[in-house]
N, C-alpha and C positions, 0 to 999 in steps of 0.2 A: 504494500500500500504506500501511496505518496503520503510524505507524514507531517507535514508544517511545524514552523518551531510555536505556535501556539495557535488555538481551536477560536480567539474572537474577534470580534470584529467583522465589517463589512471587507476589509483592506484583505481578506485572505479567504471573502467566499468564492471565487472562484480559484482555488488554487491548482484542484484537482480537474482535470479535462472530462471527468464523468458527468462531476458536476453540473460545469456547462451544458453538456451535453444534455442533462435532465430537463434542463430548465428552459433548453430551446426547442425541446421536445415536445413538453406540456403545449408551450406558448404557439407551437406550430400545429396540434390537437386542434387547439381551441378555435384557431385560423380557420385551419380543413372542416371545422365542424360547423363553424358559422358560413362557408362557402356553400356547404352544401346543402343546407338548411334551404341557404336562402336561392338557393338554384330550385331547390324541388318545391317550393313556395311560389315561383315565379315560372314553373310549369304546370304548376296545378296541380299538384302528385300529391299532397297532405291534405286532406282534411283540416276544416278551420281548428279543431279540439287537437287535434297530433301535434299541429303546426303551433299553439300557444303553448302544450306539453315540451315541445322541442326546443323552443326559445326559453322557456321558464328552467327547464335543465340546465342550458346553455350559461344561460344568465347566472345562475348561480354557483356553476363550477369558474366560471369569469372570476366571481366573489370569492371562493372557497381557495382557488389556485395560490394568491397573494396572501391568504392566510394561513394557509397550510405552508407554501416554500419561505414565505420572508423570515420567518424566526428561526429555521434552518440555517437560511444565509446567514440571518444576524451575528449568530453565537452563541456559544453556551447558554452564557442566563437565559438568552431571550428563549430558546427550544425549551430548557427545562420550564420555564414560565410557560410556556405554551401550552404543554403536555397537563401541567399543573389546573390552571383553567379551564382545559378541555376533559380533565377527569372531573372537574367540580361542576360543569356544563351537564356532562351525562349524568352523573349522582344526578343532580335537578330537576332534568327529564327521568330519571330510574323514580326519585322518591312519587312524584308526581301521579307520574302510571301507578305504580303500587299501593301506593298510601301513603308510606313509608313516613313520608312529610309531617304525619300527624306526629308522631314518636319526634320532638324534635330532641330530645336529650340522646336519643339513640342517631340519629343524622349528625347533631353535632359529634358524635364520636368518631363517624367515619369522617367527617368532614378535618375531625384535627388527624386522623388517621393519615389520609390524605397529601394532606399541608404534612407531615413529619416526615414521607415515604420519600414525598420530593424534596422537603430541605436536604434529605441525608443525599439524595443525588444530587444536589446545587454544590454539598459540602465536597462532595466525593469520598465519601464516609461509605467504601461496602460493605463493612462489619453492620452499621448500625441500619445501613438501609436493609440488609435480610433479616437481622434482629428484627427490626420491626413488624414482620411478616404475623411472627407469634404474638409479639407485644400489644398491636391493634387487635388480634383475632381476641386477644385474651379480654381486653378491654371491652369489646361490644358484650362480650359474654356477661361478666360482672358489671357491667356499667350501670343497668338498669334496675339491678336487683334491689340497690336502696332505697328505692319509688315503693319498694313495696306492690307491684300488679303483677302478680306473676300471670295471669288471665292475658293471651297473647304473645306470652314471651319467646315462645321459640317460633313462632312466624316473625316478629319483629326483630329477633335476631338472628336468624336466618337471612333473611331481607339482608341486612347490616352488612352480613359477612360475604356474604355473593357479593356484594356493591365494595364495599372496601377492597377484595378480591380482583376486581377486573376493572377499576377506577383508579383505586391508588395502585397497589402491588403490584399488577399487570401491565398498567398501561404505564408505570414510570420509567420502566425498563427503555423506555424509549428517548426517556428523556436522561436517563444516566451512561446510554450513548452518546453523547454529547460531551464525556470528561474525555473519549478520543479523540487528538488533534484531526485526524482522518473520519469524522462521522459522517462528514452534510454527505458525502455522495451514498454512503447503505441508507441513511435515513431517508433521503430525498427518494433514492430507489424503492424500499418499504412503502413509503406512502404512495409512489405511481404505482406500483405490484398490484397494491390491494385494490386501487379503484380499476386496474385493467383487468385483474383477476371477476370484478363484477361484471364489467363489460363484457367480458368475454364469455363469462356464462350466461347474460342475457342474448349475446348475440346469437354464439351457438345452437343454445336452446331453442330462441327461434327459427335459424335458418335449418337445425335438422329435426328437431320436433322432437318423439320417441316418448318411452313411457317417463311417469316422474318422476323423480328420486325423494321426496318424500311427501307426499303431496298433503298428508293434512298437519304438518309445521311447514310444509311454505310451498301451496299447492303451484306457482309457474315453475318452479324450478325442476330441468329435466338431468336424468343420466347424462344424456349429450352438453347438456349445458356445464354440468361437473367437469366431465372429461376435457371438454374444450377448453375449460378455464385450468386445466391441469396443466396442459398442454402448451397454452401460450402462455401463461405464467413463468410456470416450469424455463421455458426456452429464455425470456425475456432476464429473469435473474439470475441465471448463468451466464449467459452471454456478459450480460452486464459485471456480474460479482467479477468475474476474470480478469475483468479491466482494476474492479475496485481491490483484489485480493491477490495481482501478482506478485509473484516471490514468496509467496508465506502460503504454509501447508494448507489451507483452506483453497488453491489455487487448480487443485487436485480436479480434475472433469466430474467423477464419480460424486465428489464431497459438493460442488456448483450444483449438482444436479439437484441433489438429496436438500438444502439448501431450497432452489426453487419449490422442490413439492412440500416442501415445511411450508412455506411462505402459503402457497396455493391452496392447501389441505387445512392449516391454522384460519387462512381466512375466510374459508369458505363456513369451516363450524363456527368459528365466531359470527356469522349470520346467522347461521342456521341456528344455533344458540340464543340469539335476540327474537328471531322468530320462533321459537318456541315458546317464549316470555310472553311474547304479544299474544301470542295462542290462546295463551292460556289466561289471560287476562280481556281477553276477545277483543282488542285494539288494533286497527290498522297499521300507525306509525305512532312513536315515542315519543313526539312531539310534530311541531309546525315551522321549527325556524330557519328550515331551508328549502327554499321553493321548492319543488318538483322531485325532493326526496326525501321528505318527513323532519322527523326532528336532527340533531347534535348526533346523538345514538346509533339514529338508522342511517348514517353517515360515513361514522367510526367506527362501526362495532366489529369491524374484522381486524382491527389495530389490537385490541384487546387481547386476544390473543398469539396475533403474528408477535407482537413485540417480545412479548418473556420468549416464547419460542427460538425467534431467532437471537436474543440478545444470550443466551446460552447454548445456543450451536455455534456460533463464533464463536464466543468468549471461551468456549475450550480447545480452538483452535487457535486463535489470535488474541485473544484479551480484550479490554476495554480501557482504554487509558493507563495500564499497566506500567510505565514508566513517567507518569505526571504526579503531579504532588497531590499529596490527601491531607484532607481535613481543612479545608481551603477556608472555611470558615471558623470553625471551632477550636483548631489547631492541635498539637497533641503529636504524638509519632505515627 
């Protein structure tokens, strides 16, 4: 990997040529999609309701792209803050759908849970950010017992521990990627993976059809659509990882591959996981605050578990930050 003599700042986002390369990828997406929208609008080929569908997606991946890469580009703080935000966004939308909201002495548990999981990756503290794995689970458990209601208790703590689970502990991993001078291009990659890994099982699905792969937790989604997003995933983060991982054992063909179907297969249950949620709560989408894809959640929700996934299939191959300073905050040895 190209390795910088340090990970902030705007002055060293493009250091690495992947990088670049990501970011001129997306922004040429967005180009060819708007092209062709607006060609098949101006032949008459959509439907008025497609045709506002297509634009209101459009629109909002426009919005989502400069949110998603710019704190990448930034820097350290700015990613880990991002990631931070965007785990307390989804808690938001999680407490909401569920209830969960009412309990607020148990939401503020997770919510310091949270805020600890990401200081200890601001710090660069590894010790105290897997301690705290046990530390918050232990907390929501006891937390509420001195209210005295045991009436609810293990649904609302239950509740707690899924959300702290795949908001803080899960999704931070992504942002304690970030203590490597070499992050912005696997992060930047991670997050194009998982929205093409969607794509591409929507597209799939439709253009080959076939029986469903599980049709009553997420009745469009087909076998083909699976395989498809296996496929171009799979290809896309290999090709790509080679660039980000040459010279160091991860560079291996077999390990790129294994790699890609982490990526592909994590993000695909990380859907398929949020749509069982909704399922079973009989809800569409997890919120409204992104046009023409529901809420924060049904956005993110395959990051959840792409991130721990892949942030320890590396990390035992190449590390994370392994030669930068710890405790960056706190201090200590």
């Amino acid at each position: 990997m190209i390795r910088p003599t340090a990970p902030e700042g705007w002055g060293r986002a493009f250091e690495h040529p992947v990088t670049v390369g990501i970011v001129l990828a997306a922004l040429g997406v967005l180009l060819l999609a708007a092209a062709v929208i607006g060609a098949l609008s101006l032949a008459g080929r959509l439907s008025p309701a497609l045709r506002r569908e297509l634009w209101l997606r459009l629109g909002a991946w426009a919005v989502l792209l400069p949110l998603m890469l710019g704190p990448v580009l930034a820097g350290r703080v700015w990613t880990i803050g991002a990631v931070t935000l965007l785990g307390l966004v989804c808690l938001r939308e999680y407490d909401r759908a569920t209830g969960l909201f009412r309990d607020y002495w148990t939401v503020a548990i997770v919510v310091a849970g949270i805020l600890a999981v990401n200081f200890a990756a601001l710090d660069h503290w590894y010790g105290f950010f897997v301690a705290l794995w046990p530390l918050a689970t232990i907390a929501i458990a006891v937390g509420t017992i001195p209210q005295d209601r045991p009436e609810g208790y293990i649904r609302r703590t239950a509740l707690a521990l899924f959300a702290f689970v795949l908001f803080g502990a899960g999704l931070a991993h992504l942002g304690y990627m970030a203590n490597d001078p070499g992050y912005r291009p696997l992060v930047l990659l991670l997050l194009c993976a998982v929205a093409l890994n969607d794509v591409a099982a929507f597209t799939t699905g439709r253009l080959l059809g076939g029986p469903k792969l599980l049709p009553r937790t997420s009745p469009n989604k087909t076998v083909s659509g699976a395989l498809g997003a296996l496929v171009v995933t799979t290809a896309l983060v290999a090709f790509v990882g080679s660039r980000i991982f040459a010279g160091t054992p991860l560079a291996a063909p077999h390990w790129l591959l294994l790699l890609g179907v982490l990526v592909s297969v994590a993000g695909q249950c990380g859907d398929l996981m949020l749509s069982s949620v909704k399922r079973d709560l009989g809800i569409k989408d997890m919120g409204a605050a992104v046009p023409g894809h529901g809420g924060v959640l049904d956005r993110f929700n395959s990051l959840l578990l792409v991130a721990p996934a892949v942030f320890h299939f590396v990390g035992y191959f190449v590390g994370f930050g392994l030669d930068q300073p710890t405790r960056l905050l706190t201090g200590g040895p």
